[in-house]
Structure formats: C-alpha cells, structure tokens
N, C-alpha and C positions, 0 to 999 in steps of 0.2 A: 561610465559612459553617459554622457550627458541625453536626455530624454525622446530630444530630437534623432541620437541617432542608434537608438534601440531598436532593435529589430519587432516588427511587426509580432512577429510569431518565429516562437523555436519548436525544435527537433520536439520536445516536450509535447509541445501543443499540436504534433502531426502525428504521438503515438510512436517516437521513435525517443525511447528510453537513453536522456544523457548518460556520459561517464559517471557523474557524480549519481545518480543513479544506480549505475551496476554495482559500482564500490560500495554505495550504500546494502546492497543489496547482500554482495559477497560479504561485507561485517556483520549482517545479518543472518545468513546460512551459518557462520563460525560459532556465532552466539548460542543459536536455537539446534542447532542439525537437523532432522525431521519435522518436518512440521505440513498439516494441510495442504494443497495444491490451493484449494480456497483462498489461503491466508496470502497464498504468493502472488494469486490475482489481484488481491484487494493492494498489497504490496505495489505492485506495478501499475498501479492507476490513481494511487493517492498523490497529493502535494509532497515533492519534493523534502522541505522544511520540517513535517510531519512525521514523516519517514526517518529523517535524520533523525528528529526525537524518538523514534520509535528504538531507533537502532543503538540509541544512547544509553535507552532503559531496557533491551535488552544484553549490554554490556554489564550493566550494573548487576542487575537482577531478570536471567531467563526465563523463572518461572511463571512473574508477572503475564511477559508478553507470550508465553507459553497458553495459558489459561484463554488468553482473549482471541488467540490464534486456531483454537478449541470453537470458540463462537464462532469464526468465520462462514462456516456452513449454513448456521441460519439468516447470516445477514444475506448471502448468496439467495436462499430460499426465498428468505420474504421479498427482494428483488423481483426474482422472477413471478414470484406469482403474480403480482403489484402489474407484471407488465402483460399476463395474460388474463388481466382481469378477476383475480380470486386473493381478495383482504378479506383477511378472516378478525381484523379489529376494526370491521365497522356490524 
C-alpha cells in the first residue's frame, strides 16, 4: 500500500491487540506454558516484530526466553517505582 494511503493509526496504536498478535501470542503459550503474568503484560505491549522474534527463539530454545521471563518482575518493579518517584540508582 502505497504511503499516501496508510492508515493514520491501527488497531495496534489504540491498544487493541491485532490477529497477528494473538497468534503470536498463542505460539507463545505452546512454547513456554507457565510463565509470569508480568512477562505477558510486557508481551502485549511490545512491537509486534520483537515479539515475533521472541516467539522464534522461544521455538527454538524455551529455556532461553524462559529465564528472561523470570526477570519480568523487576522490569515491572523498577517501572513503577520510576513513576512514583523512588530510583534507587541514582
């Protein structure tokens, strides 16, 4: 589609999760099973393209994205704190 007539903004950019998305998502659940609530937030708000590579390397090797799915918590944590005023690395 030529540039002129891209759409302004998609479903993406309003917080409404495309198809290629959920798919992504469900290839994702089959890979890992269990995993953090944390990691499925972070899941549902990254870039698209990211995700798909996520879901590529959790094909390959679950353990990998297993581990980093482990960290999700503190990336959550130091967010919020970040947003109520308490960095503890300065």
């Amino acid at each position: 589609m030529p540039p002129s007539q891209q759409p302004l903004f998609t479903d993406e950019d309003c917080n409404l999760p495309s198809q290629e998305r959920f798919d992504l998502l469900e290839r994702l659940q089959i890979s890992l099973g269990d995993t953090p609530p944390h990691f499925w937030a972070a899941c549902h708000l990254c870039d698209v393209q990211k995700l798909a590579l996520l879901v590529q390397t959790a094909e390959l090797n679950p353990n990998i994205v297993c581990i980093a799915a482990g960290q999700t918590y503190t990336m959550v944590a130091s967010c919020k704190m970040r947003t109520i005023g308490l960095n503890y690395n300065t």
